[in-house]
N, C-alpha and C positions, 0 to 999 in steps of 0.2 A: 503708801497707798491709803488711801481714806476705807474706813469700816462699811460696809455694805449696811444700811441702813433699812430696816424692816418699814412697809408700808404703815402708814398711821392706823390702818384699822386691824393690821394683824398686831399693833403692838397693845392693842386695848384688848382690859383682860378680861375676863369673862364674869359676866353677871351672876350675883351670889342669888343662891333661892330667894334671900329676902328682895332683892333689887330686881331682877330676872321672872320673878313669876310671882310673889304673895303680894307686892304692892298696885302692878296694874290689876290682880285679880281683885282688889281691896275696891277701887277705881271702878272697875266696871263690874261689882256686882253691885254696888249702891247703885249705878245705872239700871242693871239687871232689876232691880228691887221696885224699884219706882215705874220702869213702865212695867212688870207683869203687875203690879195691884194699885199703883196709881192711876194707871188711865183708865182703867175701870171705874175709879171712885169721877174722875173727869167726866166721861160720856156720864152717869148718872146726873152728878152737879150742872153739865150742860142741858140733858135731853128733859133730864125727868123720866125717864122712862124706863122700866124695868126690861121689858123687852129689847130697848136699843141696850141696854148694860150687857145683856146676856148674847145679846150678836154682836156687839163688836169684843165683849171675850173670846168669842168661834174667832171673829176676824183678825184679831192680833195671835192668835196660835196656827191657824189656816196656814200665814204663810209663813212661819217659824218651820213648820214640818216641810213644804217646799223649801225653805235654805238647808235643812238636812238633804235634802237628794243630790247636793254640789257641796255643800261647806266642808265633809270631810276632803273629798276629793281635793278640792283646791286647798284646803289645807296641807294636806299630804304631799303637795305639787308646789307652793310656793313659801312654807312654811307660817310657823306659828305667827311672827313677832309684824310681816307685813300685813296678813289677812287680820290680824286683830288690828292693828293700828288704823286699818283701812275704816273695818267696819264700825270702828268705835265715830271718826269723822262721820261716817255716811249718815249715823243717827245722831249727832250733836246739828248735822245741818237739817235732817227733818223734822227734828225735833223744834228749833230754834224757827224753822218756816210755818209750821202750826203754833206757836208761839204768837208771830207776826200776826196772823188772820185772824186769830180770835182777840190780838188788841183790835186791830180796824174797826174789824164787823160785829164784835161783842159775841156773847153765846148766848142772845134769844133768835140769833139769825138762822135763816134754814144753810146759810155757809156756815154757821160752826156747827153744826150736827155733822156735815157734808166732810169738814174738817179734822172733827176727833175722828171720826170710821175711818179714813185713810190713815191715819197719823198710827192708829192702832196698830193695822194692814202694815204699814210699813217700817214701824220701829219693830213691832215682833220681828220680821225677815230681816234684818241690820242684828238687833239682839243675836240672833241664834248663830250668827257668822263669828262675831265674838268670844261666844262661849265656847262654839266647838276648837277655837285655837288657844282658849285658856285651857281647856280638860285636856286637852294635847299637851299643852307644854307641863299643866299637874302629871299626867301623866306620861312623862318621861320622866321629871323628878324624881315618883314612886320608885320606877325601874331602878333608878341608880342610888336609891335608899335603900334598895335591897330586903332584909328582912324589916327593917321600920318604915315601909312604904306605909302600914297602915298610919305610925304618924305622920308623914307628909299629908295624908287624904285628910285626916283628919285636923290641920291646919287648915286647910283649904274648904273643909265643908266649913270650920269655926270660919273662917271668912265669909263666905256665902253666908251662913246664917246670920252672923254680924251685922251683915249688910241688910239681911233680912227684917231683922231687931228696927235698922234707924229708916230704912227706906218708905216703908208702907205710913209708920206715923210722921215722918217726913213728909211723905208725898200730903197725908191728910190734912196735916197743919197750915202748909204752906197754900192748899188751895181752900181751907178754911179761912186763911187770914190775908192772903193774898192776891189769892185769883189763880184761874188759869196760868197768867205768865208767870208768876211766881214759880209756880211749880215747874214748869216746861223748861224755863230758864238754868235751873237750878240740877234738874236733871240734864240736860246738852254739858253744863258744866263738868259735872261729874265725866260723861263721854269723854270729854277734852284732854280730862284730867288720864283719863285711861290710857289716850292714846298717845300723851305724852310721857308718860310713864316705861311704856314700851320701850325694851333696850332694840337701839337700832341692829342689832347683830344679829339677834334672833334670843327669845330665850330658851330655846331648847335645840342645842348645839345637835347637826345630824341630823333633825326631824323631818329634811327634803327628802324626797323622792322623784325618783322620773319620771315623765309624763306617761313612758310603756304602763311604767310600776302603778302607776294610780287612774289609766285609762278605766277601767271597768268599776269604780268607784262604788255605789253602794252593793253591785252585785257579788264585789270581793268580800265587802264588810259582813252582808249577809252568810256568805260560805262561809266565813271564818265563824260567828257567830253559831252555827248549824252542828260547825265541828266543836266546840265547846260546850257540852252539854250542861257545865255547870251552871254557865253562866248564864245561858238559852232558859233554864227553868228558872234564875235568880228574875229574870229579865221578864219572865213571861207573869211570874206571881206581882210584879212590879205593877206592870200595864195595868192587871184587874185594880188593883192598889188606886193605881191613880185617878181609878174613874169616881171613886168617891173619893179624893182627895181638888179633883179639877171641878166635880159639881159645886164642893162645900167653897172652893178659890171663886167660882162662875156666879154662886147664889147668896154669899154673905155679904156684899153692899147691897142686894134688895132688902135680905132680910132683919139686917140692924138698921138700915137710912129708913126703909119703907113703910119694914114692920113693926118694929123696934120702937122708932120714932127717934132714933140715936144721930149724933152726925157722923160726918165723914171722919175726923178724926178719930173717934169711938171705930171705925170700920178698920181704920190704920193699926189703933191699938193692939185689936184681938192678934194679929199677924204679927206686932211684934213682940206682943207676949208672947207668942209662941215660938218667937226667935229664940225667945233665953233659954225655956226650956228646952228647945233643940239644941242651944249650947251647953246647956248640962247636960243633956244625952250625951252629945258627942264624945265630953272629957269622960264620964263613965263608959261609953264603948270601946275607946281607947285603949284603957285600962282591962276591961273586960274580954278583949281579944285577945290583949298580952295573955291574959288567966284560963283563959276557956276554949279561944278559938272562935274561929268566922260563924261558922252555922249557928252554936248552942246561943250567941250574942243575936244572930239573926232573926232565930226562932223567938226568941226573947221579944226581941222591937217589934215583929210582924204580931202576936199580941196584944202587947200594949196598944199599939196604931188600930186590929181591928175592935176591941173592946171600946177605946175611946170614939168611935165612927159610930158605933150603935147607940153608945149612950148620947151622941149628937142628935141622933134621928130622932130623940125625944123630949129635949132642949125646949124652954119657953122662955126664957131670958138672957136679957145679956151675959149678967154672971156667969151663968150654964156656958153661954158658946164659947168667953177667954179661956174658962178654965177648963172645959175639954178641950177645945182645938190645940190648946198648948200642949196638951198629952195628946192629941193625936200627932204634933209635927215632933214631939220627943221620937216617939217610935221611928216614925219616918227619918229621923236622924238617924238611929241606930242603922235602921234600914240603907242609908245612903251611904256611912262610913263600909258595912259591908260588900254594897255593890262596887263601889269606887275601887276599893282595895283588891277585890276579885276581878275587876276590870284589868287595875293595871300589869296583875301576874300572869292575868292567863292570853291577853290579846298579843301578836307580836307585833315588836317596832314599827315595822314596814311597812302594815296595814292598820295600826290603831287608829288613824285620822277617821277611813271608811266604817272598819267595825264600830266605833265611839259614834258617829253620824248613826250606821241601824240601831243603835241601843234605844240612843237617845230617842230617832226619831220613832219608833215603839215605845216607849214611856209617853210620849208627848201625845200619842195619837187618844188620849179620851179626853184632852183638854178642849180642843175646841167643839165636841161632841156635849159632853158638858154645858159648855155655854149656847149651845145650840136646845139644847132641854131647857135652860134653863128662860129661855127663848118663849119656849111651847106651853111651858106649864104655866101655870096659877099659881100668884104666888104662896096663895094658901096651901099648894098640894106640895110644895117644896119638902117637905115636911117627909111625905113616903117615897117620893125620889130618893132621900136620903138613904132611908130602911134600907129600902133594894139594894142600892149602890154597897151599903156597909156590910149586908149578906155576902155579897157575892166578893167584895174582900175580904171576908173573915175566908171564904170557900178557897180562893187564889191563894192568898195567901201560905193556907195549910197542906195545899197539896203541890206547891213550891218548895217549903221547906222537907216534906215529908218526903218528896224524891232527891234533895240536896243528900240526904241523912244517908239513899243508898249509892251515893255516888265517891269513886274513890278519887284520892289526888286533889283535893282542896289544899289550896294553901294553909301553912298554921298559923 
């Protein structure tokens, strides 16, 4: 009798975390990188105009927060490794089509104005389909790293920030020296590269669910969230967090191209200085969680992040803005290895697609509000928008940590 012979796809073995999740995540945050702070420096370079910068900042996070209201769900429902593969194409070809119109028709045309606002609009909603099936599959990783889930997150933020380091002066260089296509091109590349990368089997074995299990999509994510108290106040001192973190992301190409009188690449740079020091956060948080534990690391980064926010608000140089913004994304680093790692112990399997979509889509929500002021204001008054904003996350901040302090069952 001949040997019963196992199908060609059950005999293929399983993707290692390097192959399986840290490489396409490598792939598509350089994507990630390039359109959250390159097409902003793009619509500036095209319009001139500080006002069209700061609306289509609102526009490319508008509908990033619309793909959270489905991305977990269908996440949860079709798994990680198709919905990423998927969304990573969907933005390599819109990307690659606004590419196309701004060769034609150049960017003094009222069609390329017409072109980067859509291009915005529609790479953010592709973006955030992607990501939420990377953090999915990071987070399944964590689970099954068990007690060094914090190092898994913290490979994974070093990626993301990585990404963060070459993306932004990437993006700047290439549309300093190349133009528009240059850059559009270059980023659809990266997508390609994502989506090739993707192991076709999925890389996070088990991540489906049935359609019953994931019918109620973010209203699960939210209950579960509701019932997590720890995670509710990590998540809630975040939010205020971000809203001076999305203004200072919505208002720094006006205020180095505009006011500065600096270029685009000079606008790139500050972002990825401040990649590095978020990657020396990280390797110190790392460490410092093995030593200390989540919170006393927490408290530490929330800190650092609102002390360096206020010393922004009073900033008149370039020098000023590298070297504070790099301490304020260190803290924010410390800050994100925390939540990541709280995320992935406290949410359960079944529902982290749903719960990860509300986290997310509440962090994300003063990004486009953000750009929406930064819209409204002058950009001489940018200056006390700042103030405010740093107030009121020094305020979040502290009364975050200060009820994590009375809450039992943190992980250690």
């Amino acid at each position: 009798m001949r040997r019963r012979i196992a199908p060609r796809h059950a005999r293929r073995r399983a993707p290692t975390l390097l192959r399986g999740v840290y490489l396409p995540r490598m792939a598509d945050g350089a994507a990630f990188a390039m359109t959250t702070y390159g097409i902003p420096l793009l619509v500036l370079a095209t319009t001139g105009s500080a006002a069209l910068t700061g609306l289509a900042f609102a526009l490319e996070w508008v509908p990033r927060l619309a793909a959270f209201t489905v991305a977990g769900t269908v996440v949860d429902r079709h798994g990680t490794g198709r919905v990423f593969r998927a969304a990573c194409a969907v933005r390599a070809l819109i990307v690659m089509t606004a590419a196309v119109v701004l060769t034609v028709v150049g960017t003094a045309a009222a069609v390329a104005t017409a072109a980067v606002m859509v291009l915005a609009a529609l790479s953010g909603f592709a973006t955030e389909f992607s990501y939420v099936a990377a953090e999915t599959a990071g987070g399944q990783a964590s689970r099954t790293a068990g007690a060094r889930a914090h190092r898994v997150q913290s490979v994974l933020l070093g990626i993301d920030q990585s990404a963060m380091l070459a993306g932004p002066l990437i993006s700047g260089l290439l549309l300093q020296a190349g133009g528009p296509a240059a850059m559009l091109i270059t980023l659809a590349a990266f997508s390609l590269l994502a989506a090739w990368l993707s192991p076709r089997q999925g890389a996070v074995p088990g991540g489906e669910v049935s359609r019953e299990e994931s019918a109620s999509g973010l209203r699960t994510g939210w209950a579960t969230l509701r019932s997590l108290p720890a995670l509710a106040w990590l998540v809630g001192g975040l939010v205020v967090s971000n809203t001076a973190v999305g203004l200072l992301q919505a208002a720094l190409p006006v205020i180095v191209v505009a006011e500065l009188g600096r270029s685009s690449a000079d606008a790139g740079l500050i972002w990825s200085a401040a990649a590095v020091a978020s990657l020396l956060a990280i390797t110190a948080a790392r460490q410092a969680i093995d030593r200390w534990g989540l919170c006393p690391v927490g408290a530490a980064s929330a800190a650092v992040a609102a002390a360096a926010t206020l010393a922004l608000s009073q900033a008149h140089s370039y020098r000023a803005y590298l070297l504070l913004v790099a301490v304020l994304m260190a803290g924010e680093g410390g800050l994100t290895v925390v939540l990541r790692t709280l995320r992935s112990h406290l949410i359960p399997p079944e529902v982290f697609g749903s719960t990860l979509a509300v986290t997310i889509l509440l962090l994300l929500l003063p990004f486009p509000a953000a750009g929406l002021l930064v819209t409204a204001v002058p950009p001489a008054q940018l200056g006390h928008a700042v103030t405010a904003a740093a107030l009121l996350q020094a305020l979040g901040l502290t009364a975050a940590f200060a009820r994590l302090r009375t809450l039992p069952a943190l992980p250690a």
